[in-house]
N, C-alpha and C positions, 0 to 999 in steps of 0.2 A: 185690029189689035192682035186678033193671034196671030200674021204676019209678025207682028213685030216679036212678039213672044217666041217664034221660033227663029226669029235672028237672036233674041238673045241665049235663046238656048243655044243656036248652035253659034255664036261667040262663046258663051261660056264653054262649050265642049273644045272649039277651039282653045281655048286657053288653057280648057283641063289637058287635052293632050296634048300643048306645047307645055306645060306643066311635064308630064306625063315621061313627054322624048327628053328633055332636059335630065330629068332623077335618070332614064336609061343611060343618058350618055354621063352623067355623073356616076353610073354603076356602072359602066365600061370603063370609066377611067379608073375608077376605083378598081376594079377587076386588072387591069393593064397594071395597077400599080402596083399592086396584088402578086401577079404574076412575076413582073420585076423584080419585087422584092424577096421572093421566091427562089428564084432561076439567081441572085445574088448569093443569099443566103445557101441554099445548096451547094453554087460554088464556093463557097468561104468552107462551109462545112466540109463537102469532097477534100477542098485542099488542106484545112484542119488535120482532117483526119488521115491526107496521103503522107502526109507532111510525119505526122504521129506516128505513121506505119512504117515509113523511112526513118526514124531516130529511133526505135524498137531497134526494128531489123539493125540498123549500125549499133548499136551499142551491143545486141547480142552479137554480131560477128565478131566487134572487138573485143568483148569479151569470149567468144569461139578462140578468137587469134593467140590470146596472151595466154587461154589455158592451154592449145596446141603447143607455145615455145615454153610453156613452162614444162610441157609433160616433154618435150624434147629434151631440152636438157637437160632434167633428171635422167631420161634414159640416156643421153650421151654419159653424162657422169658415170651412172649403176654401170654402161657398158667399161668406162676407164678403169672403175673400179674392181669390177669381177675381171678385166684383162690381167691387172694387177694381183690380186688374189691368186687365178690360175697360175698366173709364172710362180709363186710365192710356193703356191702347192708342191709344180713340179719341181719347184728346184729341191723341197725338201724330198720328195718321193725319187729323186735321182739320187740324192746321196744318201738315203737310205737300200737304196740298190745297192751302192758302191759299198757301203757298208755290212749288209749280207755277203758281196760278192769277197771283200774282205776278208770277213770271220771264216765264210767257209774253207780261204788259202792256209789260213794257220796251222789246221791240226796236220797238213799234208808237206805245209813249209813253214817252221817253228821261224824262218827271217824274216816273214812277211807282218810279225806282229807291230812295225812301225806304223804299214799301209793299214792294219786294222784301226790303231789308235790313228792315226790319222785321218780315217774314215770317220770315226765316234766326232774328232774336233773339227774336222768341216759340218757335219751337222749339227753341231752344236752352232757352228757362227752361221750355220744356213737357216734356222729357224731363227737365230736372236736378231739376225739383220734385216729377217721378214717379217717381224714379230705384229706388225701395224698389220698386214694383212690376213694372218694366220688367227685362226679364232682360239679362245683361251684355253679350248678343250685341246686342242692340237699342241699349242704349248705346252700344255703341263701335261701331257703324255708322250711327248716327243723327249719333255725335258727326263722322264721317266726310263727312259726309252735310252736314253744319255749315258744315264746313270747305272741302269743295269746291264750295257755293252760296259760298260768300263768295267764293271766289277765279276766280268766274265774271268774266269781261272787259268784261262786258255793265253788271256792278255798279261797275266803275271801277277793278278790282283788275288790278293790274301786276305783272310780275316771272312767277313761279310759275303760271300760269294756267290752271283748268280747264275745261271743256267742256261743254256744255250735254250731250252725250250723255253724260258720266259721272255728269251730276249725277242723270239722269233712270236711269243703269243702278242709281245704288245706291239709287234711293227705290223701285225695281222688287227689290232686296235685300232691303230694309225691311222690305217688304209682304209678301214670302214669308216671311221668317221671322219677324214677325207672324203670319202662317199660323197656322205652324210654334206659335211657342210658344204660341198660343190652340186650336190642334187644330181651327183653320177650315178644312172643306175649299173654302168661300168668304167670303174679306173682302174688300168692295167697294173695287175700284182705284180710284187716283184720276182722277177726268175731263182729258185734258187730253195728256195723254202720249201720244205715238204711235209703234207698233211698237216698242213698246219691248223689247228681248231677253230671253228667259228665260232663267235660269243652269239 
């Protein structure tokens, strides 16, 4: 009898640990499957997430790109515009010259007062023809500017008379705020004017 008792023991042991290797190899597959679905899963996520990190990045570049041509062509334009501007300047600060160089012919040749008034009327049509570009201050001190070259005594004008020093104080106006609206901390004065007063 205990013969027999240790065959059934050790069949029962057999069977507990073919019991035993079976649950291992069902934890192995379970682990295997584990693993797989894992080693899936990570790459689903990796590419989720390169994928994620690729449509960031493009959207910020194209969004990079379109502020790039936009801040381009504002500055193409601002460049058109202040080219425009400066010719607008010079041409009024050239016939402002022309118009000093004018006034000073007259008192030496009383024939020259056509070239004078002629000087006053191209700058009157050199600022009214630039007028888009020129700023309001420039206008209405140029138009100022106009007004008191005409009504110089030298030109023939009676009544209301201005001054050869006022006319020279506001083209010394002019010029500064020319400066001013071109952010020159030098624009060539005109020849001709002497001591003329700084405001």
């Amino acid at each position: 009898m205990p013969e027999s008792l240790s065959h059934i023991d050790i069949d029962k042991l057999d069977a507990k640990l073919d019991r035993l290797e079976q649950q291992l190899d069902a934890a192995k597959a379970e682990r295997k499957s584990i693993q797989l679905l894992m080693t899936f899963l990570t790459t689903i996520v990796t590419a989720v997430v390169g994928f994620g990190g690729w449509f960031i990045q493009n959207r910020v570049q194209q969004h990079i790109d379109a502020q790039t041509q936009a801040i381009e062509t504002r500055l193409a334009l601002e460049q058109q515009v202040y080219a425009k501007e400066l010719a607008a300047y010079e041409s009024v600060h050239q016939q402002m010259a022309a118009l000093v160089e004018s006034l000073s012919q007259v008192p030496v040749d009383p024939t020259r007062k056509k070239s004078a008034v002629d000087a006053i009327s191209n700058l009157y049509w050199s600022y009214t023809a630039n007028s888009l570009y020129l700023s309001d201050t420039i206008a209405s001190q140029l138009q100022k500017l106009v007004d008191l070259a005409g009504r110089l005594p030298a030109l023939g004008s009676s009544g209301d008379a201005a001054s050869t020093e006022a006319v020279e104080g506001q083209i010394t106006s002019v010029e500064n705020q020319m400066k001013l609206d071109l952010k020159f901390s030098q624009l060539g004065s005109i020849p001709g004017l002497k001591d003329r007063p700084q405001p």
